[in-house]
C-alpha positions in Angstrom: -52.6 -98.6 88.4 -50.0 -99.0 91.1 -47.1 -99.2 88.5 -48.2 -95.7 87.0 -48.0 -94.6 90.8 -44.8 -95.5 91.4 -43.1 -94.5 88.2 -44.6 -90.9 89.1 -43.8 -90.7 92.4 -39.7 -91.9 90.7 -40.0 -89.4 88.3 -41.0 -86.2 91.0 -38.3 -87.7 92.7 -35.5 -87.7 90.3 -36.7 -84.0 89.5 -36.8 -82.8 92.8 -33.6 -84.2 92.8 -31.8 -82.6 89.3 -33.5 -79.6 90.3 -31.4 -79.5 94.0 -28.6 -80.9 92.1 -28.8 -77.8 89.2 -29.3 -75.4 91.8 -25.9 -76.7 93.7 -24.2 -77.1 90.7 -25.0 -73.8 89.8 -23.9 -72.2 92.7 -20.5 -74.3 92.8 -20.2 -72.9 89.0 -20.3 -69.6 89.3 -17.9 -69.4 92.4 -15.4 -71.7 90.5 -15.5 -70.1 87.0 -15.5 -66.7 88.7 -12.4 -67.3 91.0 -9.4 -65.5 89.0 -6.7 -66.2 91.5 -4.6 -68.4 89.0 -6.6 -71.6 88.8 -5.2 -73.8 86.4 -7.9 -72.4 84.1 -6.3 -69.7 83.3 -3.5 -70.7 81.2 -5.8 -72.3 78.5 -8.6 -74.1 80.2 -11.0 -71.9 79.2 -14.9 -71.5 81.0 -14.5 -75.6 81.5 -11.1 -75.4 83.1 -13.0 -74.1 86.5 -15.2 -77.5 86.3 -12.6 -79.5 88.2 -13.3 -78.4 91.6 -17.0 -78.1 90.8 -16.6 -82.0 90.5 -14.8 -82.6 94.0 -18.0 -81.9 96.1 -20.6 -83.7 93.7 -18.6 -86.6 94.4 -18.8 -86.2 98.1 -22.3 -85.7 98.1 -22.7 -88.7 95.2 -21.0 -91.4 97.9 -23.0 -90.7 100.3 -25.2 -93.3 99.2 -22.7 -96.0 98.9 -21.3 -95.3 102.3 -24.6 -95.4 103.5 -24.9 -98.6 101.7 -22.0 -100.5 102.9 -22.7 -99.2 106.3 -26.0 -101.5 106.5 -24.7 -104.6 104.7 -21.9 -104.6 106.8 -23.9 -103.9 109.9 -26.1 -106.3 109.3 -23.4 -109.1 108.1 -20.6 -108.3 110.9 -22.4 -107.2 113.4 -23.5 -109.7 116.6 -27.1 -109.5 116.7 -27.0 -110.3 120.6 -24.5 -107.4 121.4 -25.0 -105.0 118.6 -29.2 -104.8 118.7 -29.8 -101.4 118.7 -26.8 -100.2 116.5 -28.0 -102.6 113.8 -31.7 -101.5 114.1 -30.6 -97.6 114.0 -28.4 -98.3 110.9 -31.1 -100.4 109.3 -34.1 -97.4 109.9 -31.5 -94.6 108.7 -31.3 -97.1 105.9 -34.7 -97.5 104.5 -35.4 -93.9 105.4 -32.9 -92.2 103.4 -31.9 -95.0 100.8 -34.3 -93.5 97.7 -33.8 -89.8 98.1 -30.0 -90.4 98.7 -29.9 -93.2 95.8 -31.2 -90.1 93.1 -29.0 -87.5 94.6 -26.1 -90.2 94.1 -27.5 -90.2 90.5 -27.4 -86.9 89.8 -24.3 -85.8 91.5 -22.3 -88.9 90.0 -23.7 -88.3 86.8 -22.7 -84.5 87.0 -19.5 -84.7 88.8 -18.1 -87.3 85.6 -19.6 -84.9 83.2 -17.7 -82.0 84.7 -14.5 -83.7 85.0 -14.7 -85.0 81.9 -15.5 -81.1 80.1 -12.7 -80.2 82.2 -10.2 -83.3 80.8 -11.6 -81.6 77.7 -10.2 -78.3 78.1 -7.1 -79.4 78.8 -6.8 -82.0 76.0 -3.5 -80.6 74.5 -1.7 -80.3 77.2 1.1 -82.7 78.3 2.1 -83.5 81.8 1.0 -85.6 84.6 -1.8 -83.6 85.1 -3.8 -84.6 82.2 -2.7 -88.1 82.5 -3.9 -89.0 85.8 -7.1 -86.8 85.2 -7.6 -89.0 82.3 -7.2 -92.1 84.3 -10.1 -90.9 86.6 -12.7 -89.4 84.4 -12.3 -92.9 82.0 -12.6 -94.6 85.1 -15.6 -92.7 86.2 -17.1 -92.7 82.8 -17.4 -96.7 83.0 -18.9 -96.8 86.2 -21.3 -94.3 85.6 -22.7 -96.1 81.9 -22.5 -99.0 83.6 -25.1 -97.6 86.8 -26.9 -95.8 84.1 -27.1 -99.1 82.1 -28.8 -100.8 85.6 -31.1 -98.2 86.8 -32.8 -98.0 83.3 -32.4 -101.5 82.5 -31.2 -100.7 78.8 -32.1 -103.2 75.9 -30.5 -105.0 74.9 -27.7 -105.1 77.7 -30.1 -105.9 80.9 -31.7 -109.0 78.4 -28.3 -111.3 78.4 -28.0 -112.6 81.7 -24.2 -113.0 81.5 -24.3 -109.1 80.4 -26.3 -108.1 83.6 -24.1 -109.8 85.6 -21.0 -108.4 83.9 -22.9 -104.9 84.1 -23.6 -104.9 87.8 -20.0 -106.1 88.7 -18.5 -103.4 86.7 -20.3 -100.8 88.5 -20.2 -102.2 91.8 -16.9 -103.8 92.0 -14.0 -101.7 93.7 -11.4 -101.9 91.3 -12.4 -98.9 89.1 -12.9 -97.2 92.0 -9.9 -97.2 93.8 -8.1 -96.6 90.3 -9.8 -93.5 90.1 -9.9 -91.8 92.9 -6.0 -92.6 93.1 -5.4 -90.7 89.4 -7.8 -87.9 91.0 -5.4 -87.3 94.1 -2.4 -88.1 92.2 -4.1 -85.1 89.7 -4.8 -83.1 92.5 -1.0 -83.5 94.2 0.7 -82.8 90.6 -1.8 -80.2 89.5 -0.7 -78.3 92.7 
């Protein structure tokens, strides 16, 4: 009975949270895809041109949760307990307080965000250039992290069954790598696209 519980109170959650996430997105949308001061759209990008900057603030918000992360296990690991007490106990609380509603907004946002870059990669698939290049570099790189998260929060068969697999999983979509690849090609897109 507890299990049923829990997997409703996830499931209100995670709609809570697509439903903050559509209503943001939403918003974003229709300021970006409105904007006709000579967005890169324009010359051929069509309605998914526009997406790009929709994507640079659902990654913001999407972090969130890892900096929030990496903020408690390095607390906690670097930290001197002795000197340090009350910073570590303050990180720690903000931790467990915040860590499930910012985990599904880091979900949804992440999820979007490489969605929308990836329409907008789309609309721009003919075109030659740096531009598409180092776009391309970030939404593949984006795309792998996110299957890969999406693979581990749903535990898909028959992936999270191999144990070598799960571990292979988890590293891809925690490791740094991929991570620092993309959001390189995404500032490099940004700095030629401008």
């Amino acid at each position: 009975m507890r299990k049923v519980y829990l997997v409703g109170n996830k499931t209100r959650l995670l709609l809570v949270s697509l439903l903050v996430g559509s209503v943001i997105l939403g918003a974003m949308s229709y300021f970006v895809l409105a904007d006709d001061d000579g967005y890169e759209g324009s010359d051929g990008g069509g309605a998914f041109g526009g997406l790009g900057e929709a994507t640079l603030p659902l990654l913001v918000i999407g972090f969130a949760y890892v900096f929030l992360r990496r903020l408690h296990i390095y607390t906690q690991k670097y930290l001197p307990k002795k000197e340090y007490t009350e910073t570590r106990a303050f990180v720690a609380s903000l931790y467990r307080s915040l860590r499930k509603p910012l985990f599904y907004v880091h979900v949804v946002a992440l999820g979007l965000a490489t969605i929308f870059g990836l329409l907008h990669g789309w609309a721009y698939l003919n075109s030659s250039g740096g531009t598409f290049w180092t776009g391309l570099v970030a939404g593949v790189a984006f795309a792998i992290m996110s299957i890969a998260g999406l693979i581990m929060w749903q535990k898909y068969r028959p992936f999270w069954e191999i144990e070598e697999t799960k571990g292979l999983i988890k590293w891809i979509h925690r490791q740094w790598v991929l991570t620092v690849i993309a959001f390189v090609a995404l500032l490099l897109h940004l700095a030629i696209g401008d």
